[in-house]
N, CA and C of each residue as an Amber inpcrd file, in Angstrom:
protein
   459
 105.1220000  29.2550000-110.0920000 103.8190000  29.8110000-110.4340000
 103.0620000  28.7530000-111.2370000 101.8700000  28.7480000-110.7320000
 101.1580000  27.3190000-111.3760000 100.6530000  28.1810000-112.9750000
 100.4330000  27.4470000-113.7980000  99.9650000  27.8020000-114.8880000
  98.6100000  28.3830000-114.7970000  97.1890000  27.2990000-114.2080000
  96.5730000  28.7150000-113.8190000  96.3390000  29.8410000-113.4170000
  97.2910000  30.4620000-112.7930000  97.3050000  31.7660000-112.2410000
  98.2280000  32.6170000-112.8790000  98.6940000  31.8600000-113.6100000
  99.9270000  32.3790000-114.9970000  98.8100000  33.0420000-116.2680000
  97.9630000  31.7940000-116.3150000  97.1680000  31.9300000-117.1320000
  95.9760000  33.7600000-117.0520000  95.6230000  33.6130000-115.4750000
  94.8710000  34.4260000-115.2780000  95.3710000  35.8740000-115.0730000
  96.5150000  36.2580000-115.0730000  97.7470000  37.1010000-114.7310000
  97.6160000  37.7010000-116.2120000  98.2090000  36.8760000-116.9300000
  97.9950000  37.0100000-118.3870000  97.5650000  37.2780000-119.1440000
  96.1610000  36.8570000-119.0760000  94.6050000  37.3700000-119.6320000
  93.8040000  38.3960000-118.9650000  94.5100000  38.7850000-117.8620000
  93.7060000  39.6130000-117.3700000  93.9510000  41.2880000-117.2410000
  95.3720000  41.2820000-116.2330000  96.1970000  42.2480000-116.3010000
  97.2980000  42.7170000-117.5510000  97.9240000  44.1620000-117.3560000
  98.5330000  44.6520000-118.3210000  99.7540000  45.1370000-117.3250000
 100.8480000  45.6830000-118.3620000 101.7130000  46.6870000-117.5270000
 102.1820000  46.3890000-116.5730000 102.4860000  47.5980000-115.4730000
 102.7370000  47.4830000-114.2080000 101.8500000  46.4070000-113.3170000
 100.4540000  46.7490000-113.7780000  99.5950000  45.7040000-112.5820000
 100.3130000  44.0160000-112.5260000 100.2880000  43.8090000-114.5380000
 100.8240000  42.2440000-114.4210000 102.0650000  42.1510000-113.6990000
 103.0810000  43.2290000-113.9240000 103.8310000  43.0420000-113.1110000
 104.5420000  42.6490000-111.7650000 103.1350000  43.7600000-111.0070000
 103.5980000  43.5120000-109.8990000 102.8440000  42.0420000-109.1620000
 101.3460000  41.8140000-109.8430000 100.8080000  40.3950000-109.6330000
 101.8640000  39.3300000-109.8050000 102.9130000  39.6620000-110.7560000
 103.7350000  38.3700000-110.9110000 104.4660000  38.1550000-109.9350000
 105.2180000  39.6520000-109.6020000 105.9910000  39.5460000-108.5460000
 105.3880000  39.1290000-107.4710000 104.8380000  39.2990000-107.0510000
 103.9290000  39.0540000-106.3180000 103.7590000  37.2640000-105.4710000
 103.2910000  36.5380000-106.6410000 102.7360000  35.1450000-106.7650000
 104.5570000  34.6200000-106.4120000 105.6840000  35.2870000-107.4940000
 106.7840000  34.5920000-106.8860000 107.1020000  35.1820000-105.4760000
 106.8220000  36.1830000-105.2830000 107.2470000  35.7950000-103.7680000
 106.8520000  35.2780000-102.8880000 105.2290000  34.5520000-102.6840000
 105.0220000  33.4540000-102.6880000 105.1660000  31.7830000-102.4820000
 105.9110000  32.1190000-103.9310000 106.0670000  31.1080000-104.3150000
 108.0450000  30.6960000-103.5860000 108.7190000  31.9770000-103.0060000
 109.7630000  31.8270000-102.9250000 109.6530000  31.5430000-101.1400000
 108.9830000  31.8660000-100.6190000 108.5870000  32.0650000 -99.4370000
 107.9570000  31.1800000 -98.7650000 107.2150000  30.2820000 -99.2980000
 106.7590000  28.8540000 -98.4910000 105.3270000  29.0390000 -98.5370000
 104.5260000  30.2360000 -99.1690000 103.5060000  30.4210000 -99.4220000
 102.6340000  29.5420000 -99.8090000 101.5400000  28.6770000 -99.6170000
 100.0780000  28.0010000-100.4350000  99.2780000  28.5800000-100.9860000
  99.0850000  28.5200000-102.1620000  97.5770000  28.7170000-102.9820000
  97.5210000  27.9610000-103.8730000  95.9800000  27.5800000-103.8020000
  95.5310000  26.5770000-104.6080000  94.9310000  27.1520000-105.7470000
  94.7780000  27.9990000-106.9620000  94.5740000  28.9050000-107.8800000
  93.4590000  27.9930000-108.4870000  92.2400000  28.4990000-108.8760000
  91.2210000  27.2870000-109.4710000  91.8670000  27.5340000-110.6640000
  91.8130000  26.7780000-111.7970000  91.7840000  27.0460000-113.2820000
  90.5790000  27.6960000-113.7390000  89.6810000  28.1660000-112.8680000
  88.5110000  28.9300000-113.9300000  87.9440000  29.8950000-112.8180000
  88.8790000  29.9540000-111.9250000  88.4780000  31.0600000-110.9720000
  89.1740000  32.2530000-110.7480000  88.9220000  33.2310000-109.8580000
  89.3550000  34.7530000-109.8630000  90.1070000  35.2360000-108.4980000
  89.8670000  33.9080000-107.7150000  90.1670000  33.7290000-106.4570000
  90.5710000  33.0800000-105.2580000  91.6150000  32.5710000-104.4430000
  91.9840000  31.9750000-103.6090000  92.3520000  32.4690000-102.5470000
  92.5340000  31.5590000-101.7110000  93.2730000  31.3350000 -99.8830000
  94.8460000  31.6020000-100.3840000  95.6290000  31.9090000 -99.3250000
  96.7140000  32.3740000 -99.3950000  97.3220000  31.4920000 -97.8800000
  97.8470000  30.6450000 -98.0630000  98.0670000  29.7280000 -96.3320000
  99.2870000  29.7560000 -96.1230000 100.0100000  29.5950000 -94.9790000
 101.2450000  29.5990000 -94.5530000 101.3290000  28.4610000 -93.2100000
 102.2220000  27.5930000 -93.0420000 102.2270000  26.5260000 -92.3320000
 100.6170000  26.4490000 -91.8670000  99.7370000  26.1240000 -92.4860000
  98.2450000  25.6520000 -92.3460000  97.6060000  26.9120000 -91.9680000
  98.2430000  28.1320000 -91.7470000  96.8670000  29.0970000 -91.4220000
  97.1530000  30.1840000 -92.6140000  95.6130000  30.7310000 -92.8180000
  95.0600000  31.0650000 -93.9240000  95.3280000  32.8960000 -93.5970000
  96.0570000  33.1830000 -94.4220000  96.7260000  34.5660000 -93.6220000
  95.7800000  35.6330000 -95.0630000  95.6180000  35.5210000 -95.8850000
  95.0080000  36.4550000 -97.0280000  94.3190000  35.4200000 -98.5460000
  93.8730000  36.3070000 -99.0990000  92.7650000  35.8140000-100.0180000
  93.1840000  37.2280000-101.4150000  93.9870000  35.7740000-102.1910000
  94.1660000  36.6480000-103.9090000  93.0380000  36.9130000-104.5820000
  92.5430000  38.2350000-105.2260000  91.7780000  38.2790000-106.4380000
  92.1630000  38.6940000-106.9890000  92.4260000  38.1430000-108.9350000
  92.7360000  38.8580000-109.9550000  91.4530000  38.5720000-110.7730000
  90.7040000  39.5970000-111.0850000  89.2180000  39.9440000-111.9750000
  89.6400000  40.8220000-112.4590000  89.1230000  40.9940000-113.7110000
  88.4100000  42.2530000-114.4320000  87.1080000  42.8730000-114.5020000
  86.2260000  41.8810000-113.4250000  84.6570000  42.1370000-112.9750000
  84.7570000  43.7500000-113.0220000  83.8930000  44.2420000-113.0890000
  83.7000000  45.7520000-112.3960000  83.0910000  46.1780000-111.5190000
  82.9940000  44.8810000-110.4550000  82.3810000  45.2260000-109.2710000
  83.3210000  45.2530000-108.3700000  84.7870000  44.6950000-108.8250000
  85.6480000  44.1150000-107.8570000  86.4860000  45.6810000-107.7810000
  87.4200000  45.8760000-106.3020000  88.3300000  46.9760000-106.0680000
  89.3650000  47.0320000-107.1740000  89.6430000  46.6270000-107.4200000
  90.5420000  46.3720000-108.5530000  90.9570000  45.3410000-109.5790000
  91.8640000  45.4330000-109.9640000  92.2690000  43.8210000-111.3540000
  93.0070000  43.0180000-110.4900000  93.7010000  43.3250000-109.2130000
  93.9770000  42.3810000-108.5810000  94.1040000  43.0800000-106.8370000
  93.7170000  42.2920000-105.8370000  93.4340000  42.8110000-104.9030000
  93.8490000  41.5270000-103.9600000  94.7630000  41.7140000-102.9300000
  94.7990000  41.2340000-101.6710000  94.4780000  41.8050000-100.3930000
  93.4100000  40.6500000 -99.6300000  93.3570000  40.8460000 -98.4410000
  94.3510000  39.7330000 -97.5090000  94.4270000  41.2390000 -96.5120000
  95.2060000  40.0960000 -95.3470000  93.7730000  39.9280000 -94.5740000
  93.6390000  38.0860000 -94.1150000  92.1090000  37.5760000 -93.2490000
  93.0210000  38.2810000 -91.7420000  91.6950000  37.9060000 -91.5020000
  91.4220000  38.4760000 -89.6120000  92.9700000  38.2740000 -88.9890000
  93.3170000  39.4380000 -88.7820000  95.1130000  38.7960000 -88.0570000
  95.1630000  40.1960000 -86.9760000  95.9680000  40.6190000 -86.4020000
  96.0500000  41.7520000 -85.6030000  97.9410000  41.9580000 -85.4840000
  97.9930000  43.3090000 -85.9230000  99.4650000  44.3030000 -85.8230000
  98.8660000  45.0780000 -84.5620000 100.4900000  44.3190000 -83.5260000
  99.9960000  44.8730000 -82.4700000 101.5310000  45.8750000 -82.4240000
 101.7810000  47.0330000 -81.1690000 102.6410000  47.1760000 -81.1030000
 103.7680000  46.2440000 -80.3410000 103.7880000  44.8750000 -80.1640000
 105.0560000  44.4060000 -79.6830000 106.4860000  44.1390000 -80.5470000
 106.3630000  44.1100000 -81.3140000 107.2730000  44.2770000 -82.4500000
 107.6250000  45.4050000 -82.7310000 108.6680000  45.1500000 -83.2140000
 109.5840000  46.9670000 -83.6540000 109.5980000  46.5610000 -85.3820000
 108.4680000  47.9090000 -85.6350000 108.5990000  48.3540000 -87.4100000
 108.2970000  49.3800000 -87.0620000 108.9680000  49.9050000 -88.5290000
 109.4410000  51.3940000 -88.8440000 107.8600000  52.3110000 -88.8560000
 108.2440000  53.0990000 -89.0190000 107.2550000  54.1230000 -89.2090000
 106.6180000  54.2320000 -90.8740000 107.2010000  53.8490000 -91.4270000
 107.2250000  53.1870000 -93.2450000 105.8040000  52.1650000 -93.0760000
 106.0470000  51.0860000 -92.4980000 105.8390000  49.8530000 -92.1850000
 103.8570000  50.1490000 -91.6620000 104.4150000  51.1230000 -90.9110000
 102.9130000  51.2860000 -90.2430000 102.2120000  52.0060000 -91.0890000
 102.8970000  53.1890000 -91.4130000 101.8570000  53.6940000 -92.4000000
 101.3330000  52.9390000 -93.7050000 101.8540000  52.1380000 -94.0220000
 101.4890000  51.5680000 -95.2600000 100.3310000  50.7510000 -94.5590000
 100.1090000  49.9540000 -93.6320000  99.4480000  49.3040000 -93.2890000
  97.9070000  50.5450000 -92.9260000  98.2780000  51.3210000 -92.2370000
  97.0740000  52.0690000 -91.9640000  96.4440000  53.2930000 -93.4170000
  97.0630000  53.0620000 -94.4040000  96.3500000  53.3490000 -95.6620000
  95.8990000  52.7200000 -96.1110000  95.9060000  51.3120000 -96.1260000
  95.2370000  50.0890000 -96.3180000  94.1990000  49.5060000 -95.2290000
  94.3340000  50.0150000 -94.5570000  93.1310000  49.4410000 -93.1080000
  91.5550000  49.1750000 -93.7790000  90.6710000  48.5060000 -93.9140000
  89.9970000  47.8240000 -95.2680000  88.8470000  48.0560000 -94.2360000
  87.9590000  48.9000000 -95.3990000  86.6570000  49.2330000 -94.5980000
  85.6890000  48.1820000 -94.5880000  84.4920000  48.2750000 -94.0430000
  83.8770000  47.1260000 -94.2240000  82.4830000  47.9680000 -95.0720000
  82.7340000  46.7320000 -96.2970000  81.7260000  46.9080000 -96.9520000
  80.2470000  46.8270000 -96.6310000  80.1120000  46.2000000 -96.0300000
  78.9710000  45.5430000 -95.8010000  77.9280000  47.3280000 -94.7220000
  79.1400000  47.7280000 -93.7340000  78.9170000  49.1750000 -93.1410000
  78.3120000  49.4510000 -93.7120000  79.4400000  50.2000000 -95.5380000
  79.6910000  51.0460000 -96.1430000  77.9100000  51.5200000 -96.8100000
  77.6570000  49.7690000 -97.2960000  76.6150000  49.6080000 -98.5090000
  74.9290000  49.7960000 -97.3920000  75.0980000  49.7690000 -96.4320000
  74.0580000  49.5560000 -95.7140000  73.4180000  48.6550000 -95.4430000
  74.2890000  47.3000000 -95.7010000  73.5780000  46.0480000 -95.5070000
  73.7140000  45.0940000 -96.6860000  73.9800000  45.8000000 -97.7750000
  73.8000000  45.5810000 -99.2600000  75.0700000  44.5660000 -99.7990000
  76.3330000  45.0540000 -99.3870000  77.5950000  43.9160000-100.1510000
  78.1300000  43.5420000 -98.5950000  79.0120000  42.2260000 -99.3100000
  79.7520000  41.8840000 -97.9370000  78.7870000  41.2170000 -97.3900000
  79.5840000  39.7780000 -96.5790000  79.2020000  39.2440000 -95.5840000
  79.3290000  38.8330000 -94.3970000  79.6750000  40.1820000 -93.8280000
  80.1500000  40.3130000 -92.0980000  78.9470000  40.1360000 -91.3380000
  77.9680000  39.7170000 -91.9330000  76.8380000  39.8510000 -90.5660000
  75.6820000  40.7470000 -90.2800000  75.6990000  40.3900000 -88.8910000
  74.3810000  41.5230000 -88.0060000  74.9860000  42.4180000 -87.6930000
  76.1860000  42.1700000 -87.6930000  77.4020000  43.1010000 -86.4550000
  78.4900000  44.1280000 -88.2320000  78.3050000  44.6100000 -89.0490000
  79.3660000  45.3850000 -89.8610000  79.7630000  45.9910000 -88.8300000
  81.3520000  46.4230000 -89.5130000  81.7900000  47.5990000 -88.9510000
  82.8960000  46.8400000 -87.7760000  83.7380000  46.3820000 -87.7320000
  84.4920000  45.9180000 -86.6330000  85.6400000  47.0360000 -86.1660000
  86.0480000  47.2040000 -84.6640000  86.8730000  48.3450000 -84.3950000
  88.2220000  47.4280000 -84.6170000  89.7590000  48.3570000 -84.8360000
  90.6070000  47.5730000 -85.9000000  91.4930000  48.4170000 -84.6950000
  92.5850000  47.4870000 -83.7560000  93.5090000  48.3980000 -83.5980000
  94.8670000  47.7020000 -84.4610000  95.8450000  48.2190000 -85.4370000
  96.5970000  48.1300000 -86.4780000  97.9320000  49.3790000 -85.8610000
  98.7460000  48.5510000 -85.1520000 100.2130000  49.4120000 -84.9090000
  99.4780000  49.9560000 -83.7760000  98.9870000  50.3020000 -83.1370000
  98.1430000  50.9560000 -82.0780000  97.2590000  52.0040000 -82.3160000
  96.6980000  52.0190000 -83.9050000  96.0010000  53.3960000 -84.5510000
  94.7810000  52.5590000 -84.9070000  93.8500000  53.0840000 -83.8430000
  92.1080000  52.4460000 -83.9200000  91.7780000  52.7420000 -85.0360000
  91.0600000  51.9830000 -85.5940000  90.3130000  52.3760000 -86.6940000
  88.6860000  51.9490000 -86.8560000  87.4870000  52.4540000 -86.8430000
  86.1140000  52.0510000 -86.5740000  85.6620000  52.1000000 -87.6530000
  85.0470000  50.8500000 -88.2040000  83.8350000  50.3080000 -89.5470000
  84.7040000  50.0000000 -90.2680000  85.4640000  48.5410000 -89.6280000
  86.2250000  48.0770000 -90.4870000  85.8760000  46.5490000 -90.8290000
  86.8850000  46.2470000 -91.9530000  86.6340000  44.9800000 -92.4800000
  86.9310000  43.4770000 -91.5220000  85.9460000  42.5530000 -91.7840000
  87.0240000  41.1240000 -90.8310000  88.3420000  41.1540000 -91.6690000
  88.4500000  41.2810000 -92.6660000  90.4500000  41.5350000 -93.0890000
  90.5770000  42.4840000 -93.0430000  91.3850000  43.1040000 -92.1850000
  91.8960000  44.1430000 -91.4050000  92.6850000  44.8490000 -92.8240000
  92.9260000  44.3650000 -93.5190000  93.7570000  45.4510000 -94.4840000
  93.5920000  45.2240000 -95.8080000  93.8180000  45.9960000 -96.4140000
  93.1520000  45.0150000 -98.6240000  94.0720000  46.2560000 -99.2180000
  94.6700000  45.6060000-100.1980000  96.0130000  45.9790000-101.0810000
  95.4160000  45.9630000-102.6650000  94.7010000  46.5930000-103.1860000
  94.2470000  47.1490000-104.0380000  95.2260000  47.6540000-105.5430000
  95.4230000  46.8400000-106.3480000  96.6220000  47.0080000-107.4330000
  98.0650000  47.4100000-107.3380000  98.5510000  47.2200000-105.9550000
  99.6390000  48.0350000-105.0770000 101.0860000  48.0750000-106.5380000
 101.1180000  49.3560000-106.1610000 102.6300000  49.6140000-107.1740000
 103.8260000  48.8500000-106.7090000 104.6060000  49.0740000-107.5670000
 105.8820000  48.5230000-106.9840000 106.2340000  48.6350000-105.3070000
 106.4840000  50.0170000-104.8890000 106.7030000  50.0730000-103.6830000
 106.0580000  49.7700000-102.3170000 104.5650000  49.8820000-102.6370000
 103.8270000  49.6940000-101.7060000 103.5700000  47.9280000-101.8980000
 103.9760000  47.3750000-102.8390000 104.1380000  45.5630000-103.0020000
 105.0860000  45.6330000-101.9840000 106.0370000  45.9440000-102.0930000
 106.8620000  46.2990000-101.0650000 106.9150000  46.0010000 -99.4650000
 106.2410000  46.4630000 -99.2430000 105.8600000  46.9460000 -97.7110000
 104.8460000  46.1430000 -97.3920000 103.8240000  45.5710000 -98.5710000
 102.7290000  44.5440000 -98.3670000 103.2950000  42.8220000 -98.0740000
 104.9240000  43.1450000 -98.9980000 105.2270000  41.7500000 -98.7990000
 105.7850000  41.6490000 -97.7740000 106.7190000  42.7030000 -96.8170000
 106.7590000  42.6960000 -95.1850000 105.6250000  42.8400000 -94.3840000
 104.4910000  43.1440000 -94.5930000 103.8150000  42.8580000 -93.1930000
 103.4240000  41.5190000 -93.3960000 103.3720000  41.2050000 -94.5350000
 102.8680000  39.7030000 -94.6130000 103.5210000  38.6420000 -94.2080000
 105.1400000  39.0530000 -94.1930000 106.2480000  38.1690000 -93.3970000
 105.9120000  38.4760000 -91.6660000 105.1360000  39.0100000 -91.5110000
 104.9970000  39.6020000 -89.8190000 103.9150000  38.3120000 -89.3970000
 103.0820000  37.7270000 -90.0740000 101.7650000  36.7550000 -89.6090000
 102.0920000  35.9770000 -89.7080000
């Protein structure tokens, strides 16, 4: 764990959240994971052998979903793979709306086009985000299940 993001972990979050952010960054960090953490920023790329699979935020802004929030970027869960029924649902409680829909034009920068159709395990989902899924202060267990689909991309 680089010290800036030690740093921002630290100062930012409490409790369980720091917790599971830590856990988090080491698995990561145990896993072959890239991020480049600014020292005065709230936010990074998340890369794996050169492609850019999710995007960390840890803020205390109060505009942001939470004190720390991952998206997985544009990827697709299709059904050719065998996961559990665990596996899917966690993913389709997370299926990440698109703001930009939501606000009427107002946040988010998806475009002319908001609203993308999402098929995730084979369960459509309409007015969704270009990152198909966003993990929002996830507890222990649902870190869980976030850090297997993320071994799936």
């Amino acid at each position: 764990m680089t010290d800036s993001i030690s740093k921002k972990i630290n100062g930012v979050l409490s409790g369980g959240s720091k917790q599971n952010a830590i856990a988090f960054v080491k698995f990561l960090d145990e896993n072959g994971y890239d991020y480049d953490w600014p020292s005065d920023g709230s936010g990074c790329g998340v890369n794996k052998a050169g492609k850019n699979i999710a995007y960390l935020m840890i803020d205390d802004a109060e505009n942001m979903p939470g004190p720390w929030t991952c998206w997985f970027n544009s990827c697709e869960f299709d059904e050719s793979g065998a996961v559990d029924d665990t596996l899917k649902e966690t993913a389709w409680r997370h299926a990440s709306v698109c703001g930009h829909f939501e606000s009427g034009g107002k946040a988010c920068g998806c475009g002319d086009q908001p609203g993308f159709t999402r098929k995730i395990f084979g369960k459509e989902f309409k007015n969704r985000c270009h990152s198909p899924l966003m993990f929002v202060d996830p507890d222990q267990k649902t870190l869980g299940e976030m850090t297997r689909l993320m071994q799936l991309l």
